[in-house]
KOLKE-71598 format. One line per field, with one value per residue: residue number from 1; residue in one letter; chain; x, y, z of N, C-alpha, C in turn. Coordinates in steps of 0.2 Angstrom, whole numbers, m for minus. Layout:
nr NUM  ...
rest A  ...
kette A  ...
n.c1 X  ...
n.c2 Y  ...
n.c3 Z  ...
ca.c1 X  ...
ca.c2 Y  ...
ca.c3 Z  ...
c.c1 X  ...
c.c2 Y  ...
c.c3 Z  ...
END
This chain:
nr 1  2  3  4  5  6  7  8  9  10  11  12  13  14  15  16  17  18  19  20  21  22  23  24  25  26  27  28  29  30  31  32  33  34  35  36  37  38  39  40  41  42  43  44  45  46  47  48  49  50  51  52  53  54  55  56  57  58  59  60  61  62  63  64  65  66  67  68  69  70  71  72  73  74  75  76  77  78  79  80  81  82  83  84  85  86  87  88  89  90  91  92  93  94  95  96  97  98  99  100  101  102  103  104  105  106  107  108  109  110  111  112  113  114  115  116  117  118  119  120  121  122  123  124  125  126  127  128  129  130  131  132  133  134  135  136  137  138  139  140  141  142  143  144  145  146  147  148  149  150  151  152  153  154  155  156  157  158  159  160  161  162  163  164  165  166  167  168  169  170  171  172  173  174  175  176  177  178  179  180  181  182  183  184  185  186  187  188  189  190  191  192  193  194  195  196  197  198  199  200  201  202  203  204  205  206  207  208  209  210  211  212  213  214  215  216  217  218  219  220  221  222  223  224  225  226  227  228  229  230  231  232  233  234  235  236  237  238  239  240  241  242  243  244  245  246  247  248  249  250  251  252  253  254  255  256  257  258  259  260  261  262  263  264  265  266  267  268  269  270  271  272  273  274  275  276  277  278  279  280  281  282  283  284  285  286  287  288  289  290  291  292  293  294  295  296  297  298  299  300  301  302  303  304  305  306  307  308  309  310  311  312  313  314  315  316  317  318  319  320  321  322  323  324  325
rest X  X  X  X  X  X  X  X  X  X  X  X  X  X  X  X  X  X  X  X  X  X  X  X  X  X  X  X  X  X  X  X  X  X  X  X  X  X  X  X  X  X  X  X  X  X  X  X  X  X  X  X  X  X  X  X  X  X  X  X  X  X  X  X  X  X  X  X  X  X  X  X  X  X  X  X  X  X  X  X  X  X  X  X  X  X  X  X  X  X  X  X  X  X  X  X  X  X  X  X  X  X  X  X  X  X  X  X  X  X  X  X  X  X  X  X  X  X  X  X  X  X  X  X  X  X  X  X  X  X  X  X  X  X  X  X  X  X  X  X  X  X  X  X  X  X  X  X  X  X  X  X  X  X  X  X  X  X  X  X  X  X  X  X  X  X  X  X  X  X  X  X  X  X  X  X  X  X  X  X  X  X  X  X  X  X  X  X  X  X  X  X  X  X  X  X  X  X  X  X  X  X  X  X  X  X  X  X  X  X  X  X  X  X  X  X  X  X  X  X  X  X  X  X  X  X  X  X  X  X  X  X  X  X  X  X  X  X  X  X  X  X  X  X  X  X  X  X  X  X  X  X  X  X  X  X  X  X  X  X  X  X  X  X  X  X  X  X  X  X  X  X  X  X  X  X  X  X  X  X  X  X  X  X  X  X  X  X  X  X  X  X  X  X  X  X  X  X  X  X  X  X  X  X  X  X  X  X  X  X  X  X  X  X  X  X  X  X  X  X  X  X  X  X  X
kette A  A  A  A  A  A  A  A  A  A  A  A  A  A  A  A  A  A  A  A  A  A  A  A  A  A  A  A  A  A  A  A  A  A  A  A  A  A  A  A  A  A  A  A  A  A  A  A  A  A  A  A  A  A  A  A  A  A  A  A  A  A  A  A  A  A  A  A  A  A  A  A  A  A  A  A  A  A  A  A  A  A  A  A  A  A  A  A  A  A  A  A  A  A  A  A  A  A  A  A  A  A  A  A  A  A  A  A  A  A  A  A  A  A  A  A  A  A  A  A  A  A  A  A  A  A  A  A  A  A  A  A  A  A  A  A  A  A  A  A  A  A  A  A  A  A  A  A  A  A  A  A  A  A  A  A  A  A  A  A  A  A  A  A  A  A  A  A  A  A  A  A  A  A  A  A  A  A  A  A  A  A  A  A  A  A  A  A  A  A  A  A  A  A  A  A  A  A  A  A  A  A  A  A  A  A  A  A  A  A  A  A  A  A  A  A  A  A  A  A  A  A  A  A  A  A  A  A  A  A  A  A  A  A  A  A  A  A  A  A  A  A  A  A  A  A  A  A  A  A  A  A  A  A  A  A  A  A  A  A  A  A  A  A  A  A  A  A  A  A  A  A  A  A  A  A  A  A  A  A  A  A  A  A  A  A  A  A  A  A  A  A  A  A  A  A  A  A  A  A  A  A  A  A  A  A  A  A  A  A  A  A  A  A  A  A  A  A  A  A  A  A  A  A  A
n.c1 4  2  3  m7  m15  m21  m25  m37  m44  m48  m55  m48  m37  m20  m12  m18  m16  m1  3  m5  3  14  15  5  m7  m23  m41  m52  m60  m56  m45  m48  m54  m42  m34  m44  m41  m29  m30  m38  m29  m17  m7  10  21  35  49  63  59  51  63  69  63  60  72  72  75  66  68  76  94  98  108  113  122  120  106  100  94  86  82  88  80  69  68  70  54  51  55  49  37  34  39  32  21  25  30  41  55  67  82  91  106  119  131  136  143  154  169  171  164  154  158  159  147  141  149  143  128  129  136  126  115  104  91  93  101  99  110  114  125  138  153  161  175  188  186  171  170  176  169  156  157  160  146  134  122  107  111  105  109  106  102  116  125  132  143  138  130  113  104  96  93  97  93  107  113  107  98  104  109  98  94  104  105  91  94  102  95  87  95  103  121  132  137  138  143  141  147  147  161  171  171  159  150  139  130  142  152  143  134  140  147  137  133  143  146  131  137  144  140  131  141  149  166  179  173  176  182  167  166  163  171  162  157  146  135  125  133  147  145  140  152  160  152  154  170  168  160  169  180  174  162  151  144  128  121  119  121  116  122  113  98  101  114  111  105  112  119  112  108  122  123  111  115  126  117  114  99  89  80  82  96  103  102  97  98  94  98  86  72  66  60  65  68  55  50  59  63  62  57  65  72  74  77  68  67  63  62  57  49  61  66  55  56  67  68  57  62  72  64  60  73  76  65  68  63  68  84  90  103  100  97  93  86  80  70  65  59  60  56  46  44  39  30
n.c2 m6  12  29  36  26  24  37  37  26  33  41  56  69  65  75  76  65  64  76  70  60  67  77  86  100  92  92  86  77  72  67  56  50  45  38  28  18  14  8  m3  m8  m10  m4  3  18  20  22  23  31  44  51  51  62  72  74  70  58  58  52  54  56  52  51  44  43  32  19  15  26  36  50  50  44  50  62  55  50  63  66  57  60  70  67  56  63  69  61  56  47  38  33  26  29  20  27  22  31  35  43  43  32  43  55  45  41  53  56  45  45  58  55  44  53  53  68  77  77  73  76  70  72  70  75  87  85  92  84  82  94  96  89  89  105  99  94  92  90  99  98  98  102  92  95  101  115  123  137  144  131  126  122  114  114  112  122  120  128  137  128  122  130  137  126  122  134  134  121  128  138  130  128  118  116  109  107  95  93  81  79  77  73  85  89  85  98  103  94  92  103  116  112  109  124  131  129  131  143  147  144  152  165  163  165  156  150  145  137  127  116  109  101  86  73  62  44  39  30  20  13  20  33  27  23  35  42  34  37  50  50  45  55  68  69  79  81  89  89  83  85  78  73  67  59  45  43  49  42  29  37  39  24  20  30  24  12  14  18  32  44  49  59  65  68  70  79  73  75  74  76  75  70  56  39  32  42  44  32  28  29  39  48  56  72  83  88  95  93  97  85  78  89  97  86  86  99  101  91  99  112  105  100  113  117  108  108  123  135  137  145  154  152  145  145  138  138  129  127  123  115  112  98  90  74  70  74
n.c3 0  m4  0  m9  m12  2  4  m5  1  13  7  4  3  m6  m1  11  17  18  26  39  42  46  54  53  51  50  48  60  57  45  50  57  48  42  52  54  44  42  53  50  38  45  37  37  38  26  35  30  18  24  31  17  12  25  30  41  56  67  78  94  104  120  135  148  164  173  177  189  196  206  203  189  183  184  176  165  164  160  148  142  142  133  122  118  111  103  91  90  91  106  108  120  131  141  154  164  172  165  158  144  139  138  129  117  114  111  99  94  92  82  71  68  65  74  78  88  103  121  133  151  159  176  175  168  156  146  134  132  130  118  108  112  104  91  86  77  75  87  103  122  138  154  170  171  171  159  151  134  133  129  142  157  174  192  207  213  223  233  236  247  255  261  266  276  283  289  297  306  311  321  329  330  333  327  313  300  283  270  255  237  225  221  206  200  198  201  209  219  219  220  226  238  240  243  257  264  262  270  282  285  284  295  305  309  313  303  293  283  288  292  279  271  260  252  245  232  238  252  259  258  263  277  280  280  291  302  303  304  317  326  326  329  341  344  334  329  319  302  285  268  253  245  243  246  252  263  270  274  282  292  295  302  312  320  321  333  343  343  342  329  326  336  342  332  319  302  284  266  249  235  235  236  236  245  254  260  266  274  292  308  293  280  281  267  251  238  222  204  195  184  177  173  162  154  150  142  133  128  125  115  106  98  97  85  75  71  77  89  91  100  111  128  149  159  176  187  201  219  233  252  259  273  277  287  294
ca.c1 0  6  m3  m13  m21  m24  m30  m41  m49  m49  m60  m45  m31  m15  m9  m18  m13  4  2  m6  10  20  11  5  m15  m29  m46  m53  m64  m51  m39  m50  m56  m38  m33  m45  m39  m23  m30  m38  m26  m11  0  15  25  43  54  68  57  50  71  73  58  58  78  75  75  61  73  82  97  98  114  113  126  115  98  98  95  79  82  87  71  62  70  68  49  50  56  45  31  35  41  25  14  29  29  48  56  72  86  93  112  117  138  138  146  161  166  175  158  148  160  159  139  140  150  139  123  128  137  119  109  98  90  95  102  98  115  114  132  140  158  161  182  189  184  167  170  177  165  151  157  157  144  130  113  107  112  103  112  100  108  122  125  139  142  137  124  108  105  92  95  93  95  109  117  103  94  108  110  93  93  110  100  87  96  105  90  83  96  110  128  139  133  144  142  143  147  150  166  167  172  153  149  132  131  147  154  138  130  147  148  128  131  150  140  126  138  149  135  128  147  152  171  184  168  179  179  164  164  170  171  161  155  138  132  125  139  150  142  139  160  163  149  160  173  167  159  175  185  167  156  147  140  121  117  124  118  121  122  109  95  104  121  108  100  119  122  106  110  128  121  108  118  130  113  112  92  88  83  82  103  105  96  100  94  97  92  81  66  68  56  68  68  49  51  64  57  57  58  72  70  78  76  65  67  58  69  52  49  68  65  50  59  74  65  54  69  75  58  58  79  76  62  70  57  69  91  95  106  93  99  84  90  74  70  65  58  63  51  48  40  40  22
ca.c2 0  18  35  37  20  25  43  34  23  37  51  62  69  62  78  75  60  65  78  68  58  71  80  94  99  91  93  81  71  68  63  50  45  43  33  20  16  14  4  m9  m10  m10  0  8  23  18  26  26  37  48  53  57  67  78  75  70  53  56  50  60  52  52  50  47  41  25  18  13  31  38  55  51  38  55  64  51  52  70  67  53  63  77  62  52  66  72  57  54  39  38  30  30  27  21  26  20  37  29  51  42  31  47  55  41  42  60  59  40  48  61  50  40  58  59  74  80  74  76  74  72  72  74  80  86  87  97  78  83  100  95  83  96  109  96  92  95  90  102  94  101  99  93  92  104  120  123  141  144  128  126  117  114  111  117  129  117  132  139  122  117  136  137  119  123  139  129  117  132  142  126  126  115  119  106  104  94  89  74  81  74  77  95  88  87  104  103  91  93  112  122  111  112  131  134  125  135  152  147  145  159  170  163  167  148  150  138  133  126  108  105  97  80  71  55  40  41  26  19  10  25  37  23  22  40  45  30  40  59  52  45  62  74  65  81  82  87  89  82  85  73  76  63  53  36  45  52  34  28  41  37  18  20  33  22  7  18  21  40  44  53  67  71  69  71  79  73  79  71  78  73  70  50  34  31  47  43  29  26  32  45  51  60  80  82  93  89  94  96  82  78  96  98  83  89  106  99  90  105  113  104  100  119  120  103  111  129  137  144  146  156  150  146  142  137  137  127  130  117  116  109  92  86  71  67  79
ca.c3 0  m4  2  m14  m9  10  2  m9  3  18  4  6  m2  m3  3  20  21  20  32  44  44  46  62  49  51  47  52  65  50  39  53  61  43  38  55  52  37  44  58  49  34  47  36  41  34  25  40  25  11  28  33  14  10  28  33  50  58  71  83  97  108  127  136  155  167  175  176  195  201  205  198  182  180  183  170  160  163  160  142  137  143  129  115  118  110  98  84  92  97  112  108  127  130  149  151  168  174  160  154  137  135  135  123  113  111  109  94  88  88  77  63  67  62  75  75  92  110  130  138  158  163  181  177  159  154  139  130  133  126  110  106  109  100  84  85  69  78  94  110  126  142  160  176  173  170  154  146  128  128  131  149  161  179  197  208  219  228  237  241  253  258  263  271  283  286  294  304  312  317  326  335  330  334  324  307  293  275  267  248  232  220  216  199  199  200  204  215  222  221  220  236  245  240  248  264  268  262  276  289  286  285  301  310  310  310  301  288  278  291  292  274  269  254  253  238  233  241  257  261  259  267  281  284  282  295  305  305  306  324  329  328  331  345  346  328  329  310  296  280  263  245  243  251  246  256  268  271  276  287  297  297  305  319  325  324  340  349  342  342  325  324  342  346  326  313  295  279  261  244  229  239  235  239  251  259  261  270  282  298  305  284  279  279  261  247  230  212  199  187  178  174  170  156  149  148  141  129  122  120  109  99  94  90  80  70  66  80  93  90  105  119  136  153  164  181  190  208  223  238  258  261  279  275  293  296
c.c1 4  0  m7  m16  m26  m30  m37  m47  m50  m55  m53  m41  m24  m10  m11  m17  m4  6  0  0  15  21  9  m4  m19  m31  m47  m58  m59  m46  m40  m52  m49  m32  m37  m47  m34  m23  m32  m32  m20  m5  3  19  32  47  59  65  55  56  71  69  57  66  77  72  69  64  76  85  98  102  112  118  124  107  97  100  87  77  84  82  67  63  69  62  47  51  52  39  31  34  35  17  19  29  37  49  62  75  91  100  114  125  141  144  155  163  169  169  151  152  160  152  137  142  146  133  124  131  130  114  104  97  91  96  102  102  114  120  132  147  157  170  183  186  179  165  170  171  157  149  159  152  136  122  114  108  107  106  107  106  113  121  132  138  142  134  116  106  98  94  94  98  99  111  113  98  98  110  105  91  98  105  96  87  99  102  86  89  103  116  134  136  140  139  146  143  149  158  165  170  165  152  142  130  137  148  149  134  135  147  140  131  138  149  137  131  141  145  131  136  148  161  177  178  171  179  176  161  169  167  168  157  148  135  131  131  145  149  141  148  161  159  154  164  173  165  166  182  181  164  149  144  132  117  122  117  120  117  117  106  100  111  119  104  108  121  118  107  116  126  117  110  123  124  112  105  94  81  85  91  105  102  99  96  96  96  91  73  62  62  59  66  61  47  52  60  63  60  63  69  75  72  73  65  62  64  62  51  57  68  61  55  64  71  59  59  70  71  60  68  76  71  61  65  61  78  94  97  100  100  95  85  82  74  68  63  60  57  53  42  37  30  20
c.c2 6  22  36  32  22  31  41  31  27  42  56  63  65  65  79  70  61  70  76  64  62  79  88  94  95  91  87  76  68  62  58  45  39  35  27  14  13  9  m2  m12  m13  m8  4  10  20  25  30  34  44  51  55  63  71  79  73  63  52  51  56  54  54  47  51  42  34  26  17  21  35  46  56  47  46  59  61  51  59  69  64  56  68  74  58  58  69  67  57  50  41  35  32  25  27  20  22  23  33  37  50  37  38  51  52  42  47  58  51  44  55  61  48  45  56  64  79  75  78  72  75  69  74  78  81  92  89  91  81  90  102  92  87  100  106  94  94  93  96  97  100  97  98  90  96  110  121  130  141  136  128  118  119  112  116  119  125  121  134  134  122  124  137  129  120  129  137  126  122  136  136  124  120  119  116  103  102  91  86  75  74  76  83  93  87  93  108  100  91  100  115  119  115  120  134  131  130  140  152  148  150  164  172  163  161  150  143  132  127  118  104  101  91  75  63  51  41  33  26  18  17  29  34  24  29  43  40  35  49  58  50  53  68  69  72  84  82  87  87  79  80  75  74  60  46  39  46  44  30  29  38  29  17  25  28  15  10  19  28  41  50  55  69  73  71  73  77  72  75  78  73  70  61  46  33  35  45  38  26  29  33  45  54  68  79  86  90  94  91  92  80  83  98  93  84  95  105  97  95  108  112  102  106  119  114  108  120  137  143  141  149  150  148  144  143  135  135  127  123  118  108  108  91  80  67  70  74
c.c3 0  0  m2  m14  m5  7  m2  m5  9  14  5  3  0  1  10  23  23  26  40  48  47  52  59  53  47  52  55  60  48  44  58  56  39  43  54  48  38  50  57  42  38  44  41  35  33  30  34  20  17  28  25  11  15  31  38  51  63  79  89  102  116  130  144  158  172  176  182  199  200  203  191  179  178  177  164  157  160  153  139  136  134  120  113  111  107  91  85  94  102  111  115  127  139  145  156  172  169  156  147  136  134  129  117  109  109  100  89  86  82  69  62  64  66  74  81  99  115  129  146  158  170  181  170  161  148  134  129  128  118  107  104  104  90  82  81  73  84  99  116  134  149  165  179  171  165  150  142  125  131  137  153  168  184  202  217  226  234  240  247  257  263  269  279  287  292  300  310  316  322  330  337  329  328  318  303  288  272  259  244  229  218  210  198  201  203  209  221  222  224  226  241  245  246  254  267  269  269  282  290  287  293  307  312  308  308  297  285  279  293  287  274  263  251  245  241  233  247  262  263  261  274  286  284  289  301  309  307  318  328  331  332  334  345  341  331  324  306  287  271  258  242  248  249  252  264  275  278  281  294  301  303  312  324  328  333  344  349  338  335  323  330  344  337  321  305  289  272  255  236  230  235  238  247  257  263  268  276  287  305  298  285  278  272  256  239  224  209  193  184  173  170  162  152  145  144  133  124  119  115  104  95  91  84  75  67  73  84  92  96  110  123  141  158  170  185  200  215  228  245  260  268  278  283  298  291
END
């Protein structure tokens, strides 16, 4: 079957059927008479002749650093939602935080012509930069913030600015953080920078030791809160870069007999299943990662189709959950 078939046995022209195809208008008559033609015939449009009669794959590719995180699931959600009702399909790429397999898939899908990529990276090196700036499809960056591309992400500084804030007007004295790499800059620099601001501002001095550098797992976060109470017994707060880090922390305190929140208060962020949970709940900070992958992905709808060229950088905002009320 071709379109001059379908059109034929829809009543229609073959120019609305081609448009139908091609997410153009048609009236709601034509465009219910032409689907179910299409529904009992069971045709389907030649992908190949669609790619050379509009250029574009109808594809876009999506680079995330792993699947076992419940912030980039959301993100995830956040794009399908936008794709689902675009006539786009997801080619998704997992690197396994690997920054020479995301490299890599930067510069595959753009020999493969999609017609645009969502990158969520956590560190990006001059690799990263190159590869970018060769790169012939739009890229839209989620997660990070990178000068001269178009990025979505949030507003990490003043989450954890606003969180220490917090814990110091209720009245804790010994607060630390459990960071990421500040080679991650979002999660790691830009929290750490908001939480040393918070003390400095509230006259804590010698800011600079109540940070420490911990892996983003339970486990890891479990052995450095270990040894944080071994040198500080008098910790009353301790803040973590993540509820999975936050979860950790909580574990190893109460293994020692220290009641939380009452002798300890601790905080995570991304406002996780987890966080939900545990008991008491985690106080911990929540993002919008759905709205930042919808976002991400209209983006790049309107460069793919010529709509909008400028630069954006869309710094998304967040609020402090107590899931504990």
């Amino acid at each position: 079957m071709n379109i001059a078939e379908i059109a034929k046995m829809a009543g229609v022209s073959s120019a609305a059927v081609s448009r139908y195809f091609n997410q153009g208008y048609v009236s709601e008559e034509k465009r219910e008479a032409i689907r179910k033609v299409i529904e009992e015939t069971g045709y389907r449009p030649s992908v190949q002749a669609q790619m050379l009669r509009t250029k574009k794959t109808k594809m876009i590719g999506v680079i995330v650093p792993k699947l076992a995180s419940e912030p980039i699931s959301r993100v995830v959600e956040g794009i399908l939602s936008v794709l689902n009702e675009s006539g786009y399909q997801m080619l998704l790429a997992v690197t396994q935080n690997d920054p020479h397999k995301e490299v890599e898939y930067l510069k595959t899908f753009d020999r493969k012509q999609v017609d645009g990529v969502i990158f969520s990276a956590t560190v990006f090196w001059k690799e990263h930069e190159r590869a970018l700036k060769a790169m012939k499809v739009p890229v839209i960056i989620v997660g990070q913030q990178l000068s001269g591309y178009c990025c979505v992400y949030h507003d990490d500084y003043h989450s954890i600015y606003d969180m220490t804030s917090r814990f110091l007007k209720s009245g804790r004295k010994n607060v630390v953080y459990l960071s990421a790499v500040h080679e991650d800059r979002a999660v790691g620099l830009e929290r750490c920078r908001g939480f040393l601001d918070a003390l400095r501002d509230a006259g804590v001095e010698n800011a600079e030791g109540n940070f420490l550098i911990s892996p983003f797992s339970e486990m890891g976060s479990y052995e450095k809160t270990a040894d944080l109470l071994k040198k500080d017994g008098k910790i009353d707060g301790l803040i973590c870069a993540t509820d999975r880090m936050a979860a950790g922390a909580v574990k190893c305190l109460r293994e020692r007999g220290i009641v939380v929140p009452d002798q300890v208060q601790v905080a995570g962020h991304g406002d996780s299943l987890l966080a939900r949970i545990l008991q008491p709940p985690l106080l911990t900070v929540h993002y919008f990662y759905e709205k930042c992958g919808a976002m991400a992905c209209e983006m790049l709808m309107n460069r793919i189709e010529g709509k909008d060229t400028e630069i954006k950088e869309i710094k998304l905002g967040y609020e402090i959950v107590d899931h504990s009320f």
